[in-house]
DRENKELUM-469474 format. One record per residue (C-alpha): residue in one letter; x, y, z; residue number from 0. Coordinates in steps of 0.25 Angstrom, whole numbers, plus 5000, padded with zeros to 4 digits. Layout:
BEGIN
NODE   residuo      u      v      w   num
NODE         A      X      Y      Z   NUM
...
This chain:
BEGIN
NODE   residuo      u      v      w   num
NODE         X   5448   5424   5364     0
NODE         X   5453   5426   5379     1
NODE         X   5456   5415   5389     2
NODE         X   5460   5419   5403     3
NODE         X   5467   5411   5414     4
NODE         X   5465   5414   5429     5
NODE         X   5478   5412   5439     6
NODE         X   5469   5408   5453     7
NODE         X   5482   5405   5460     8
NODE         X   5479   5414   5470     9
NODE         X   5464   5412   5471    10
NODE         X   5454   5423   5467    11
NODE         X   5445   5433   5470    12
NODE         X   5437   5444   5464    13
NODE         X   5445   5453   5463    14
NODE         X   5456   5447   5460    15
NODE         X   5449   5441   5449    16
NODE         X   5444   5456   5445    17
NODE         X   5459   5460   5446    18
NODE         X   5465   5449   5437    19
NODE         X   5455   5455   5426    20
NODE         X   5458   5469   5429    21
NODE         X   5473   5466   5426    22
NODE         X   5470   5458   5415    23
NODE         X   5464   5470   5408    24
NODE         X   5448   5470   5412    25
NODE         X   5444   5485   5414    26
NODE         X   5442   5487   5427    27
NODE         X   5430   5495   5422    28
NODE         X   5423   5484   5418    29
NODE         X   5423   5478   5430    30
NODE         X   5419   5489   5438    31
NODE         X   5407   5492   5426    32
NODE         X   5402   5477   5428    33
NODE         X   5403   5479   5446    34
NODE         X   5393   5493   5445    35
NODE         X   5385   5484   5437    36
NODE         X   5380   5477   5447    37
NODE         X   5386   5482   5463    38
NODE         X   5374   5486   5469    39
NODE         X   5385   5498   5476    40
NODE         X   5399   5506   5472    41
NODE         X   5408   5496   5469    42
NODE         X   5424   5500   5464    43
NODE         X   5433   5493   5455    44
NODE         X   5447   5496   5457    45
NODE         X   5461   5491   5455    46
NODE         X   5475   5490   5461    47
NODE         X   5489   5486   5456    48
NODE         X   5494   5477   5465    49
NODE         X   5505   5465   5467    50
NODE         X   5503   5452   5473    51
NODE         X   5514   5443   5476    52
NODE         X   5522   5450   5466    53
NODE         X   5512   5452   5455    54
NODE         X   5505   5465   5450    55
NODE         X   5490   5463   5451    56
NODE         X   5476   5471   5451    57
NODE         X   5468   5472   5461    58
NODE         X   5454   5476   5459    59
NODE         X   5446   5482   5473    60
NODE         X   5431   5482   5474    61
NODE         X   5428   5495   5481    62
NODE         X   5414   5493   5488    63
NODE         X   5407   5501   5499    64
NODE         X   5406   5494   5513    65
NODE         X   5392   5484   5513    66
NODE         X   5387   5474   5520    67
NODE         X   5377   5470   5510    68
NODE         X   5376   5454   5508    69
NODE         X   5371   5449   5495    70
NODE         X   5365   5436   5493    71
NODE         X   5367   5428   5477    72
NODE         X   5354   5432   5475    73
NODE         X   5357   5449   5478    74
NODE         X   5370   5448   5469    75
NODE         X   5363   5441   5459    76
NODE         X   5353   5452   5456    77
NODE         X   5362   5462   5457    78
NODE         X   5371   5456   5447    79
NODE         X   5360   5452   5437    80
NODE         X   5355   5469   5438    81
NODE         X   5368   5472   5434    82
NODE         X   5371   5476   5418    83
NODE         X   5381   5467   5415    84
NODE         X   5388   5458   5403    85
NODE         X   5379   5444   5401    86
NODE         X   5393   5437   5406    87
NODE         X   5397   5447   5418    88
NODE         X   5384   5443   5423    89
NODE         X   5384   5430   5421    90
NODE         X   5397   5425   5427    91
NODE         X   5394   5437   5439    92
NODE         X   5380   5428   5440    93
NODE         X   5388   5417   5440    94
NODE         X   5400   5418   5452    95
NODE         X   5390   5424   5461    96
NODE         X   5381   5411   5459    97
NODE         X   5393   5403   5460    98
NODE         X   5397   5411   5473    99
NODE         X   5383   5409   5478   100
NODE         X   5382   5394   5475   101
NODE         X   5395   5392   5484   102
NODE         X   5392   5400   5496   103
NODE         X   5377   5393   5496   104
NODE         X   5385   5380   5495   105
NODE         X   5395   5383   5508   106
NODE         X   5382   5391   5517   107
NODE         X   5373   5381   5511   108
NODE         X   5363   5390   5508   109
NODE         X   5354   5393   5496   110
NODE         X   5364   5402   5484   111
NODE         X   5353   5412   5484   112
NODE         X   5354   5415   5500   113
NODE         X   5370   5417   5499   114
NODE         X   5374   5429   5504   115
NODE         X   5387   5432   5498   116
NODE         X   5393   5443   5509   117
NODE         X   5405   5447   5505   118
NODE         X   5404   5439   5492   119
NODE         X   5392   5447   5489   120
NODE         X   5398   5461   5491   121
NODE         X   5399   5470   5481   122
NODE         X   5414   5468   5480   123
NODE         X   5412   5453   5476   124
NODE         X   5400   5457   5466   125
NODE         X   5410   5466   5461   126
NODE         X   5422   5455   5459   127
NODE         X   5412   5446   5453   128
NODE         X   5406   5457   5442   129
NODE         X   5419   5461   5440   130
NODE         X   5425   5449   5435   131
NODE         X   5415   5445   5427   132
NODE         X   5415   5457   5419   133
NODE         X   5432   5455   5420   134
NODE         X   5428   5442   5413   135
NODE         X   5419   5448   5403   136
NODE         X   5427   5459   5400   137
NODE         X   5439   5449   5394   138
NODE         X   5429   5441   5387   139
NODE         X   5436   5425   5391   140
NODE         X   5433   5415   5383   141
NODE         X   5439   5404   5395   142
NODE         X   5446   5408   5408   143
NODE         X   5453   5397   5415   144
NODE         X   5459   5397   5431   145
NODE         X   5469   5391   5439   146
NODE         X   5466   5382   5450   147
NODE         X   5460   5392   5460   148
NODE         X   5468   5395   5474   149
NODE         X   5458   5398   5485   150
NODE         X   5466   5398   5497   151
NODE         X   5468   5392   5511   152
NODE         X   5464   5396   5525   153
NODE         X   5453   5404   5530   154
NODE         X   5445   5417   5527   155
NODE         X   5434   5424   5532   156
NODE         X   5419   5425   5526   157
NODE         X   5407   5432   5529   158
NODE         X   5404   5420   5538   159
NODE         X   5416   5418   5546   160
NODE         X   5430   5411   5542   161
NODE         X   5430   5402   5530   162
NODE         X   5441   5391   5528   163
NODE         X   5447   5395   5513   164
NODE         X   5444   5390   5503   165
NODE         X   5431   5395   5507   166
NODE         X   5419   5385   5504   167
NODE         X   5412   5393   5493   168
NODE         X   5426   5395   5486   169
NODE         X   5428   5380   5486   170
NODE         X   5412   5380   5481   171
NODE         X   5416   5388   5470   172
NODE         X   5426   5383   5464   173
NODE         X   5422   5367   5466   174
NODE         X   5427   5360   5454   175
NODE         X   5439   5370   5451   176
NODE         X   5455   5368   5453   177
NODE         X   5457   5374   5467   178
NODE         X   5468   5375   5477   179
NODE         X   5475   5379   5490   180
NODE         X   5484   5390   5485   181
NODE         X   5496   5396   5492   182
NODE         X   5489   5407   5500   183
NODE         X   5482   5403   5515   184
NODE         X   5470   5413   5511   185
NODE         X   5457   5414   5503   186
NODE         X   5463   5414   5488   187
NODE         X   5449   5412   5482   188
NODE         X   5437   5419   5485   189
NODE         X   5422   5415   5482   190
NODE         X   5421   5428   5473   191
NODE         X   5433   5420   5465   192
NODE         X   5428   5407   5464   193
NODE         X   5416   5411   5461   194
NODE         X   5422   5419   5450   195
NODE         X   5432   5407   5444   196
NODE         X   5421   5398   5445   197
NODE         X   5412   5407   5437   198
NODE         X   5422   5414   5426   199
NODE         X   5433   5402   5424   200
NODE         X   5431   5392   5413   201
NODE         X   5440   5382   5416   202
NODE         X   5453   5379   5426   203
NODE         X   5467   5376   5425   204
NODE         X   5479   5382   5420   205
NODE         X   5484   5395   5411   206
NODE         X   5476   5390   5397   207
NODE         X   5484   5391   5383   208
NODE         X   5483   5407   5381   209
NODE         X   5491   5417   5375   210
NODE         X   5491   5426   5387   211
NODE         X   5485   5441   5384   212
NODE         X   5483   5445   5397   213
NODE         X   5484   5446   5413   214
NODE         X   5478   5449   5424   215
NODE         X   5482   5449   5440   216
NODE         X   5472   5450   5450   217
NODE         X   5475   5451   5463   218
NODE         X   5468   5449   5477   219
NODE         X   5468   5458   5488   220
NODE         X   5480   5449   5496   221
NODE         X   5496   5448   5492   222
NODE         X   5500   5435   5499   223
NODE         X   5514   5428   5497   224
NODE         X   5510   5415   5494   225
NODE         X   5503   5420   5482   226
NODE         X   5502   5431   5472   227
NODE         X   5487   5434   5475   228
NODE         X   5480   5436   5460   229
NODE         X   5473   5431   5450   230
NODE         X   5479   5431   5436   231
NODE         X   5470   5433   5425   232
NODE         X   5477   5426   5410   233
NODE         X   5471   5430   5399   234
NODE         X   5474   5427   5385   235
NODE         X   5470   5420   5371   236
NODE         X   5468   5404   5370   237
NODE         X   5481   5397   5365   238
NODE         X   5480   5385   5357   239
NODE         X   5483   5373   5365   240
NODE         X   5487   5359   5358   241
NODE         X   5476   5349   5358   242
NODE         X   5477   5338   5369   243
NODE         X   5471   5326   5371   244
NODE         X   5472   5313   5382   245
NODE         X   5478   5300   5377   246
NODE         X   5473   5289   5384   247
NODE         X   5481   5276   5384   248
NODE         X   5481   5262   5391   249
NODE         X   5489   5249   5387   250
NODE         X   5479   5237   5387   251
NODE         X   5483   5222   5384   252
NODE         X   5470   5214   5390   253
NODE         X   5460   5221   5380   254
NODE         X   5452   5211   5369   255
NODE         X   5458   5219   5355   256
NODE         X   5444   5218   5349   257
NODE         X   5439   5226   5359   258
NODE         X   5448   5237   5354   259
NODE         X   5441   5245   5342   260
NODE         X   5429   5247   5349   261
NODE         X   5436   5252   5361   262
NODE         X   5443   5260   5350   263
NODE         X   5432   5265   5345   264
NODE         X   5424   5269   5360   265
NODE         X   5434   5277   5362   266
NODE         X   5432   5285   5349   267
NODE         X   5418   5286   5352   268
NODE         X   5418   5294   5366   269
NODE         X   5428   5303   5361   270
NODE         X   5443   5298   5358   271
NODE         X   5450   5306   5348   272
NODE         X   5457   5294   5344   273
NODE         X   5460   5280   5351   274
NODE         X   5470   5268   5346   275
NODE         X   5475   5257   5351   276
NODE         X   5494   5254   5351   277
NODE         X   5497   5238   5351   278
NODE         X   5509   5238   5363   279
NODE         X   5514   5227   5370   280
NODE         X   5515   5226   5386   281
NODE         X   5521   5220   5395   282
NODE         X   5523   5204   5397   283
NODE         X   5521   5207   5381   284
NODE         X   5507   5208   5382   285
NODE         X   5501   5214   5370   286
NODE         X   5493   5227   5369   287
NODE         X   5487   5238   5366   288
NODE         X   5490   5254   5369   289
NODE         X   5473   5262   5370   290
NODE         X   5475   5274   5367   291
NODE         X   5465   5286   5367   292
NODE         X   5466   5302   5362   293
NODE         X   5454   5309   5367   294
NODE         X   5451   5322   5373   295
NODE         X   5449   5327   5387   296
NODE         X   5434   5327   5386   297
NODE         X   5433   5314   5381   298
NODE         X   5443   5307   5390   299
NODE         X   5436   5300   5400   300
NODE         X   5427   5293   5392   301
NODE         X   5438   5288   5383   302
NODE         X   5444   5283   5397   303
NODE         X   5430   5277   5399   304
NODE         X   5431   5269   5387   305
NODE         X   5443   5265   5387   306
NODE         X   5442   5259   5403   307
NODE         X   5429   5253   5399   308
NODE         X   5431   5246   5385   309
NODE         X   5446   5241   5388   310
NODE         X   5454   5234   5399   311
NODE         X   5461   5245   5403   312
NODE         X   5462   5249   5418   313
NODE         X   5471   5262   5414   314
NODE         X   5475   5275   5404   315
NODE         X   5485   5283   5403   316
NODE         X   5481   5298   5399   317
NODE         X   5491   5307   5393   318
NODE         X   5486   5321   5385   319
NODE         X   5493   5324   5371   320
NODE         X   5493   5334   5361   321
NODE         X   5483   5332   5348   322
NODE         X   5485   5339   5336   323
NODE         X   5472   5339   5328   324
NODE         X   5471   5343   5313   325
NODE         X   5459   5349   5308   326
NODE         X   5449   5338   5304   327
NODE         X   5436   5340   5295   328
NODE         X   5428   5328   5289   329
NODE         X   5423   5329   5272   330
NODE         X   5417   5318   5263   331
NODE         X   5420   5310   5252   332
NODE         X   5412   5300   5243   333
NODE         X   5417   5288   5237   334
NODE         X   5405   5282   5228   335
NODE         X   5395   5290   5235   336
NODE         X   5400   5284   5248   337
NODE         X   5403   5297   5257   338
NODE         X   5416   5295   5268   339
NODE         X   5418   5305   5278   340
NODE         X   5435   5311   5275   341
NODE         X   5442   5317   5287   342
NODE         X   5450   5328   5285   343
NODE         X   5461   5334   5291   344
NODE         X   5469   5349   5289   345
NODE         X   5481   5355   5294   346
NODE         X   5483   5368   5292   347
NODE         X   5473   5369   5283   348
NODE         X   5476   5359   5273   349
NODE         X   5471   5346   5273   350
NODE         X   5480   5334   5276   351
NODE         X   5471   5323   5276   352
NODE         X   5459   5318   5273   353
NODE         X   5455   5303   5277   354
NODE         X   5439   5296   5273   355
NODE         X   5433   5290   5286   356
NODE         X   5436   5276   5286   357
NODE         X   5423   5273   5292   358
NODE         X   5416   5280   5280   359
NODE         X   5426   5273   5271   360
NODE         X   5421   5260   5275   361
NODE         X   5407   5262   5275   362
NODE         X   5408   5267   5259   363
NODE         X   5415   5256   5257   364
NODE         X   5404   5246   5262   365
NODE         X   5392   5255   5253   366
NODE         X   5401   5255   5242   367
NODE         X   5406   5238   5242   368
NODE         X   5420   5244   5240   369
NODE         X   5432   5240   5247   370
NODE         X   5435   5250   5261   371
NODE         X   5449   5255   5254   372
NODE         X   5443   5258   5241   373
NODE         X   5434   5268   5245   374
NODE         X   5444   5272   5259   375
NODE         X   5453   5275   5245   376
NODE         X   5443   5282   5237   377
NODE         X   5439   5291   5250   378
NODE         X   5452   5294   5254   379
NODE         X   5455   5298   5238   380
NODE         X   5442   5308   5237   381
NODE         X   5447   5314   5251   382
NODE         X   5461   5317   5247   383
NODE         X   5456   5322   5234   384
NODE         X   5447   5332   5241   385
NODE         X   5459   5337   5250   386
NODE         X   5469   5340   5239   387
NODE         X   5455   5347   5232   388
NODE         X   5452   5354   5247   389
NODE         X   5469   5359   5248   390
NODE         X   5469   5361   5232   391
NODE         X   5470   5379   5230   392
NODE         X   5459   5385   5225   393
């Protein structure tokens, strides 16, 4: 399994996006195989060594005759859906160039079908997009992640006229994703990027828990001082990270205390991993109580919901921890015919203990006229004995 990380610090672009794969070990072949599958005229693929702000990089050059020929999403899409390639290359090609198309229709405010992509529809761009996606393809990512995305400041100049950077359909593009400034007063980010990033990238932030295999440096055609001008490729195998979860917390000293299992028990029911209460004592010596709530990231805000609703407080504190889990699985036991759910935990293998469900114990008890700790005994007897039986050699 391979994970991949982008470094967007210095923006991106086409080709620096098909140099990082280059460097990071794609055959150059395979790009150029995926580019004649669908350019209409001679394209060439080739690369250079080179360094920017210090740093060895490839550069990969698109090689196209002069033309003038304007493509609109409609043209690009037919030649890209002629072409013999993988499901996947085609798919994510498809992809970027709608997303390309969508943006420019939303800044000229005309239909995605009339976009007329100029230089974004020359063969040069057909060629970036193609290429990564078979770059992509050809390292077979499970998940690649990016950095917040530089795109630049100042002005650049577009088939229309001068355009104030970021330029509206690169802001289009990546609407929803962690942008900034960055150091250089230039386009960093170019649509054909964005649309790329916005297309290929599973999610955004940070280097990911990896053990690092490989890397790849792509560079872009400019060596500014402000900033080494690639993008860096990370590629390498998932490391396990330790489970976390949020801990919510609020002091509350105005609450009714029978109210209390049933907010308890809410809590447990939109998702909580666990919730209990601590007796403190406040200030003025006012007697209290500590809520606190584990629960997971996806499952927080309608714990927050509960607990701002059903209690008197007007406040949390959130803090994240660490949770080690043991392997849990569930078996039966019967006590007079009365079957009660055992939960059953392992470490390493070997399990270390094995405790009936209340809830179930309680229930038997009430079909059987039995007292609660008779049968919570006989359960809890019938379930060890089944342990030392499961651990016992053959």
């Amino acid at each position: 399994m391979t994970i991949g990380w982008l470094d967007c610090a210095a923006g991106a672009s086409g080709d620096m996006l098909l140099g990082a794969l280059v460097d990071a070990g794609v055959d150059l072949a395979v790009l150029q195989q995926a580019v004649d599958a669908v350019a209409p005229e001679p394209v060439h693929l080739r690369t250079e060594t080179v360094t920017r702000g210090g740093l060895g990089a490839t550069r990969v050059h698109v090689d196209v005759d002069a033309s003038d020929v304007t493509r609109t999403w409609t043209d690009v899409r037919r030649l890209l859906e002629a072409a013999t390639l993988p499901a996947e290359v085609l798919t994510t090609s498809l992809r970027a160039f709608a997303r390309l198309a969508e943006a420019e229709a939303e800044v000229h405010r005309v239909p995605a079908e009339q976009v007329h992509f100029h230089e974004v529809g020359a063969l040069d761009a057909i060629a970036d997009v193609v290429g990564v996606a078979a770059g992509l393809h050809a390292l077979g990512l499970t998940a690649l992640t990016c950095s917040p995305v530089a795109l630049g400041s100042g002005t650049t100049r577009g088939a229309h006229g001068p355009l104030p950077v970021p330029v509206p359909a690169v802001l289009a593009l990546l609407t929803g994703v962690p942008v900034l400034a960055g150091d250089a007063p230039y386009e960093m980010t170019t649509p054909t990027g964005a649309a790329l990033l916005a297309t290929a990238v599973t999610g955004w932030g940070g280097l990911p828990p990896m053990r690092v295999t490989r890397t790849g440096m792509g560079a872009g055609g400019r060596d500014p001082a402000e900033v080494a001008n690639v993008v860096r490729l990370v590629l390498g195998e998932p490391a396990e990270e330790a489970a976390t979860a949020l801990l919510l917390e609020t002091n509350v000293d105005d609450l009714d205390p029978r109210l209390w299992p049933a907010v308890l028990q809410r809590l447990l029911d939109v998702g909580a991993s666990d919730a209990w209460l601590t007796p403190i004592l406040m200030k003025k010596g006012r007697p209290a109580h500590t809520l606190s709530v584990l629960c997971h990231d996806d499952d927080a805000d309608a714990v927050r919901r509960v607990v701002f609703t059903e209690t008197s407080t007007i406040g949390l504190r959130t803090q994240r921890v660490g949770k080690l889990a043991l392997e849990r699985t569930e078996t039966r036991v019967e006590v007079d015919g009365q079957r009660i759910r055992v939960k059953v935990a392992v470490h390493e293998g070997q399990t270390v203990n094995a405790n009936p469900e209340y809830d179930d114990v309680v229930a038997a008890a009430s079909a059987l006229g039995r007292p609660v700790k008779a049968v919570l005994a006989a359960a809890a007897a019938q379930a060890q004995t089944a342990r030392k039986n499961a651990s016992a050699p053959d």
